[in-house]
N, C-alpha and C positions, 0 to 999 in steps of 0.2 A: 385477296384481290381477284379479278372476274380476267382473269388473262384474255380473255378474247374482246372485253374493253378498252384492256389496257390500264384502267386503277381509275377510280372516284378523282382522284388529283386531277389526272390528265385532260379527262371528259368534261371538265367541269370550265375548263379553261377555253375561253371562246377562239382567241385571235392571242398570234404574236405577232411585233412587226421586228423583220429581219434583211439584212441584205442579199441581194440575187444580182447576181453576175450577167449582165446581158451586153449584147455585142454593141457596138458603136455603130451605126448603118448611116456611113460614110459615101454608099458609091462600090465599094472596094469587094470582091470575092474570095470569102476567107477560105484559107485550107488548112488541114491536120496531115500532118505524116504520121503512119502508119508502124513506122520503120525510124532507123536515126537517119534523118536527112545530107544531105550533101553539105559538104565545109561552108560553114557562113549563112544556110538557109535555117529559118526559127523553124523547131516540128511545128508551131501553130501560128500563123498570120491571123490579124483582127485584133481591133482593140476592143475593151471590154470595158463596164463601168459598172460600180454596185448603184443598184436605186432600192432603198427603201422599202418595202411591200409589205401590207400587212398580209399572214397566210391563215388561212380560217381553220380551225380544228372539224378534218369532218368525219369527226367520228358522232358529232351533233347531228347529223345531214347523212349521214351512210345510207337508209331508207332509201332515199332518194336519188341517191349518186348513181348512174346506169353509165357504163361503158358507150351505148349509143347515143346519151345526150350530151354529159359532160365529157367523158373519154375514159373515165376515170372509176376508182371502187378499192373497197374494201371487203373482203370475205376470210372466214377461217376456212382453214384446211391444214386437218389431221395428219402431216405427211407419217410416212411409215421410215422412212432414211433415219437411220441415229448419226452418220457421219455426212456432214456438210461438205469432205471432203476427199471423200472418197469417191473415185471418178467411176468404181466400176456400179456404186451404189446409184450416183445419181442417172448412169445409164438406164441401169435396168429397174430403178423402181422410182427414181423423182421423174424423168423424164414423161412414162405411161400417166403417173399420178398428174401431172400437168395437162397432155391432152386430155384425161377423165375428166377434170372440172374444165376447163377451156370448152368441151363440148358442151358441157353440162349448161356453162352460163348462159352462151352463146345460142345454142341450137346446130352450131355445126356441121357440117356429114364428114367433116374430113379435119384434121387440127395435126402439122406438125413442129415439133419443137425442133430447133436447127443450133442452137448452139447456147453458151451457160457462161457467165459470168459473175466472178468471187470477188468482192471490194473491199479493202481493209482500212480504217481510219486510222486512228493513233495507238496503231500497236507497236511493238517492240522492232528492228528493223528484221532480227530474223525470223519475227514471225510473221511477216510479210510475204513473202518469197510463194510468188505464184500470184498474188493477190493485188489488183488494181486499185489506184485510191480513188475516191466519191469523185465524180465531175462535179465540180462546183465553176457550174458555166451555163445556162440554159438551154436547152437544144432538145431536138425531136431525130428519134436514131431514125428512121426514114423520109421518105417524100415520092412526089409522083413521079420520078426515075428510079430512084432504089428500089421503090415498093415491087415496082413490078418485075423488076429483074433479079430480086432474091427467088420468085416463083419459078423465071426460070433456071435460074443458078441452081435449084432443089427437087425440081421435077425434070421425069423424062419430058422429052419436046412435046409430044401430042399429047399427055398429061395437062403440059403446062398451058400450052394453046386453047385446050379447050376451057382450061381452069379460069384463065386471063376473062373468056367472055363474059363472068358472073362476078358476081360479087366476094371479094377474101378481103382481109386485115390482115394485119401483124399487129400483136398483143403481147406485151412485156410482161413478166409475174413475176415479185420479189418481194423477197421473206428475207426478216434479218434470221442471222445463224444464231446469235446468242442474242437473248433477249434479259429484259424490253432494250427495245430500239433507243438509246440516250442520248448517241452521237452522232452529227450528218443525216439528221433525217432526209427525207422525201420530199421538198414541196411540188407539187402536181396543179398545172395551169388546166383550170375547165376550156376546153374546145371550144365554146361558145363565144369565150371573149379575148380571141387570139385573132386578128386579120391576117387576110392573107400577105398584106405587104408586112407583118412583123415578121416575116419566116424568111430568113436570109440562106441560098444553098452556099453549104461547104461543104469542098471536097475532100475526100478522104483517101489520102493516095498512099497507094501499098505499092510495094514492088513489081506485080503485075497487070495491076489494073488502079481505077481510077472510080472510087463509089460517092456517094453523096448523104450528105447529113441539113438536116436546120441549124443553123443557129437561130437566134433571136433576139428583136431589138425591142426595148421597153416598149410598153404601152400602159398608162396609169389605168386601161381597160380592162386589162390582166384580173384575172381571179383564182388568188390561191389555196388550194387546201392543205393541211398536212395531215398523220394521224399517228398521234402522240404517242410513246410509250408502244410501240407497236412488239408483239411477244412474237414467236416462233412458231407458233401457230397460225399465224395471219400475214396471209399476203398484200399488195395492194395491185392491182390493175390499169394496166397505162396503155392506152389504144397509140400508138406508133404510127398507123399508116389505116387508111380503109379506103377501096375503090369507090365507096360509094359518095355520089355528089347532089346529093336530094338532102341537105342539109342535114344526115347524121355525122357525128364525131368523129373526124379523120383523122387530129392530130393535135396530143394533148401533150407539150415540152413539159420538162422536170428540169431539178436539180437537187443536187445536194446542198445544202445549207447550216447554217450555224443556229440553233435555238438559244435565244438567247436567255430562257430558264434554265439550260444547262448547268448542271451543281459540279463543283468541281472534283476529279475522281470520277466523274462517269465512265459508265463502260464504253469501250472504245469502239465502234460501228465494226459489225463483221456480216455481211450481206450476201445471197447469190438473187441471179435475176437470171431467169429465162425468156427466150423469145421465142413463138411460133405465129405459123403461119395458120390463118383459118378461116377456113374454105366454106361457104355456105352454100344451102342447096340451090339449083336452078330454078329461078320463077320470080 
């Protein structure tokens, strides 16, 4: 089997249709606590409801898929890390390895990665410990308040000031740890056919501050991909945030989801995902 396909099976398969979690858009301003909330408040307000979707296999469409059209992608990449969890490894060698392609794709002059997240599905409970489960919720980790205040949460001030005037993103990269990918895939909404009223802000309240997230309310507009069987070698690409407002891909939500070819006995989702920032040149 051609791991960086993924296997004849998978490829071959057009479309599943699956349930996604999207918000109820009531009126209401949902929040997540960060922390265990105060006696009697939910960590997460907002109702939620599955609708139906079919998600397209795009590994059919990969060619095609560009981070600045749809928001979205698939590329291998050979990391050099043998442990997924070893914190001092993915400092010094997945971290660098992430800005190298992040420049690469992009054209960049500057790409920082700020922080890493380990997700575990149906593993054992103690093999959990440390490891977050899949959001199965739809939502987009930034917006036009967070995006630009992670730049300056990360940079010195005149750094950031200057930074602020041109054009950056934030671009998520996530590669499952053991592969192929079976459980809780990825489904990834193309930018294109997201309105702006589907993008509901919630906030994200931590003990010292107050950040903000999307959620998201259906839209049968939606257009989903996934990419099946995904190996260890391949990551997929989720544009989170981009200054730019000349109709490239600002903001492409995800979730986790249930495939419903799932054979039972699959391997249990074991994932990390990265976020940086990434700075393009002036002009």
């Amino acid at each position: 089997m051609d791991e960086a396909r993924g296997g004849s099976e998978a490829v071959g398969l057009e479309q599943v249709v699956a349930p996604l979690n999207y918000l109820v858009a009531d009126g209401t301003r949902p929040a997540t606590y960060m922390y265990e909330p105060p006696s009697g408040v939910p960590r997460q307000s907002g109702r939620y409801a599955l609708h139906a979707v079919p998600i397209r296999n795009g590994r059919m469409v990969r060619d095609r898929l560009s981070l600045d059209v749809e928001g979205l992608g698939l590329v291998r990449q050979d990391s050099a890390v043998t442990d997924f969890y070893d914190e001092a490894q993915i400092a010094a060698i997945y971290y660098p390895e992430m800005e190298r392609l992040l420049t690469q794709l992009t054209g960049a002059d500057k790409v920082v990665v700020f922080d890493h997240t380990r997700r575990g599905g149906s593993l054992p409970a103690g093999a959990k410990q440390g490891l977050r489960d899949p959001v199965r919720r739809v939502h987009n980790d930034y917006t036009p308040k967070s995006g630009p205040q992670r730049v300056r949460d990360l940079l010195p001030p005149e750094e950031a000031g200057e930074r602020l005037k041109h054009r950056y993103a934030i671009i998520n990269v996530w590669r499952p740890v053991r592969g192929p990918l079976e459980e809780a895939p990825l489904a990834l909404c193309d930018a294109r056919s997201v309105a702006p009223a589907d993008l509901v802000g919630n906030d994200q309240i931590y003990r010292d501050r107050v950040g903000e997230t999307y959620t998201v309310a259906f839209s049968p507009a939606h257009r989903w991909y996934y990419f099946p069987r995904m190996q260890t070698n391949e990551v997929a690409l989720i544009k989170s945030y981009d200054s730019a407002t000349d109709g490239t891909a600002r903001f492409a939500p995800h979730s986790a989801f249930d495939d419903p070819t799932m054979k039972p006995g699959a391997l249990p989702r074991e994932s990390i995902e990265i976020r940086a920032l990434v700075f393009f040149p002036p002009g």
